[in-house]
C-alpha positions in Angstrom: -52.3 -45.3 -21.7 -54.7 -45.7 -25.3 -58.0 -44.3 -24.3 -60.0 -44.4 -27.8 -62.7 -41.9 -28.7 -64.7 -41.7 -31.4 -65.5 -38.3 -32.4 -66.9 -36.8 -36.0 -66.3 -40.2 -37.7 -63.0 -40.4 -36.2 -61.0 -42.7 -34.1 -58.4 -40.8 -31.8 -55.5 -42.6 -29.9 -53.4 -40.9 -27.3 -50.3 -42.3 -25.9 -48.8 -40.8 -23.0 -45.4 -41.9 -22.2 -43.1 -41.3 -18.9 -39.8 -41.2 -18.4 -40.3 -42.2 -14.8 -38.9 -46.0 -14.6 -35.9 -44.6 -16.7 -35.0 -41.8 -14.3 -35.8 -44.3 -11.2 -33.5 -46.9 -12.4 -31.0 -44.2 -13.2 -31.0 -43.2 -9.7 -30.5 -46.6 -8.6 -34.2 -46.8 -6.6 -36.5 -49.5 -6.3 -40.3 -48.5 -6.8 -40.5 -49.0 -3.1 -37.7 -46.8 -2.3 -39.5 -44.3 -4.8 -42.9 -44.9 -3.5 -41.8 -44.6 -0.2 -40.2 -41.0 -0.7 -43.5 -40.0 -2.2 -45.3 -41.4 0.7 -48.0 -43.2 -1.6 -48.4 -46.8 -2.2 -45.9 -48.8 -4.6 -48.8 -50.0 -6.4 -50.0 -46.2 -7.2 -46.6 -45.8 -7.8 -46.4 -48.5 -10.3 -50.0 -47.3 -12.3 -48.0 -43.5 -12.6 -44.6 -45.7 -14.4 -46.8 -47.5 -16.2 -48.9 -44.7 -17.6 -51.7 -46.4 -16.6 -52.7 -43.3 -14.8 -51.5 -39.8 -14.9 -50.4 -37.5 -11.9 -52.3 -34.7 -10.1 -50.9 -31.8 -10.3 -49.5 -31.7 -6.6 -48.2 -35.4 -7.3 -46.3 -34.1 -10.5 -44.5 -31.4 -8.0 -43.8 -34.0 -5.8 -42.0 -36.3 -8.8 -40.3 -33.8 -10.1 -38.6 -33.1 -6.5 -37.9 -37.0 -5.6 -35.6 -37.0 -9.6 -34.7 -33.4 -9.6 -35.9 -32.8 -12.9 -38.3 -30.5 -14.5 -42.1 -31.9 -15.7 -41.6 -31.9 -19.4 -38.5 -34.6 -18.5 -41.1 -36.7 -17.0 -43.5 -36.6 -19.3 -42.2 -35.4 -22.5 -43.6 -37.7 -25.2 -47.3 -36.7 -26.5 -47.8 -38.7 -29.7 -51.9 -38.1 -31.4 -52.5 -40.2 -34.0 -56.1 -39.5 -36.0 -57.5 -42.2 -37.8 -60.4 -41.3 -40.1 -63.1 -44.0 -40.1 -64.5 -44.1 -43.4 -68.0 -45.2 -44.8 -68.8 -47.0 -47.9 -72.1 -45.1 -47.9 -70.6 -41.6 -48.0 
């Protein structure tokens, strides 16, 4: 997920990775079988491996039970990257 802001002449980039198709391939589970155990769709399934959307809070509970693992092994990575953006007029 890169959702870019502009804030105070800068450009900010977050990207949020999982560890959620690692630890669901680890366990040998298809994102049915996963999605299924979760009791959501495997296509909401899908958006949460693919970062393409982030967990609520009772879905991260539920995650963490399904791979037996704590949050920060599911989401661990947190990488911010600020870009100024300059002006030639400054």
């Amino acid at each position: 997920m890169k959702p870019r802001h502009m804030r105070n002449g800068r450009r900010i980039t977050l990207n949020i990775t999982n560890s959620l198709h690692k630890l669901r391939t680890d366990s040998g589970k298809t994102q049915q079988q996963t999605s299924e155990e979760l009791e959501i769709p495997r296509g909401t399934y899908a958006t949460l491996e693919s970062g393409s959307c982030l967990p609520t809070i009772d879905m991260l509970q539920d995650l963490m039970k399904v791979f037996k693992c704590e949050a920060d092994e599911l989401y661990a990575t947190h990488i911010v990257e600020l870009v100024t953006v300059e002006s030639k007029w400054d």
